[in-house]
N, C-alpha and C positions, 0 to 999 in steps of 0.2 A: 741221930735220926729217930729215936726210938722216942724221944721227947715232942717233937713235932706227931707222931702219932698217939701219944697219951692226950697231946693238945687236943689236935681234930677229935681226939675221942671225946673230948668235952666242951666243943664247940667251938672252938677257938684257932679261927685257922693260919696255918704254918706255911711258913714258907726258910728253907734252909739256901743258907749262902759256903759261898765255897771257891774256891781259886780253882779256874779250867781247869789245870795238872789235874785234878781230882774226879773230875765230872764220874770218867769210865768206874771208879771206887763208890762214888755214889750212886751210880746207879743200878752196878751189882749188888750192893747192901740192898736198897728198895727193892730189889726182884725177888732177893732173899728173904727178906721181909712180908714181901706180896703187896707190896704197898707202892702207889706212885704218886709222891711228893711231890710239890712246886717247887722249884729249884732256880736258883743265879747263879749266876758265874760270872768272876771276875778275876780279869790278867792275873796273872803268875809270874813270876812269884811277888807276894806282898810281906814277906818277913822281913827284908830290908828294904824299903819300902818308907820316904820321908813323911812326915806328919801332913805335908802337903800333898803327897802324892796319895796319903792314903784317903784325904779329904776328895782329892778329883776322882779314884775312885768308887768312894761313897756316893759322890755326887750323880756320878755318871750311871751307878745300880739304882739305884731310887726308883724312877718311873717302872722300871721294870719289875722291881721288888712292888711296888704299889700294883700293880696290872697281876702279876703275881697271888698276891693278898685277896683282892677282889674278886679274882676270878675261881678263888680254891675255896 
């Protein structure tokens, strides 16, 4: 996270991805931080997770990662 704030600090804006299970860990870092990122979330767990399934998804984050991006 601390990379997505060096970004916006130079104009460049961030958006962090991250499997649910994690949302609550991300969002304590950003509080700790003082900072509140744009963030996705996608199903959990994706470590075993087939080449295809990782493509549907990427596929399925996109729009929201895009809306995301725009919006921050």
């Amino acid at each position: 996270m601390h990379d997505i704030v060096d970004l916006e600090g130079r104009g460049v804006a961030g958006v962090y991805i991250a499997s649910s299970e994690f949302k609550q860990a991300g969002e304590s870092q950003a509080k700790a931080l003082g900072y509140d990122p744009a963030a996705v979330y996608v199903p959990h767990p994706i470590q075993d997770r087939t080449d295809d399934e990782m493509k549907e998804i990427a596929e399925s984050a996109v729009g929201e990662l895009m809306k995301a991006i725009s919006e921050g």
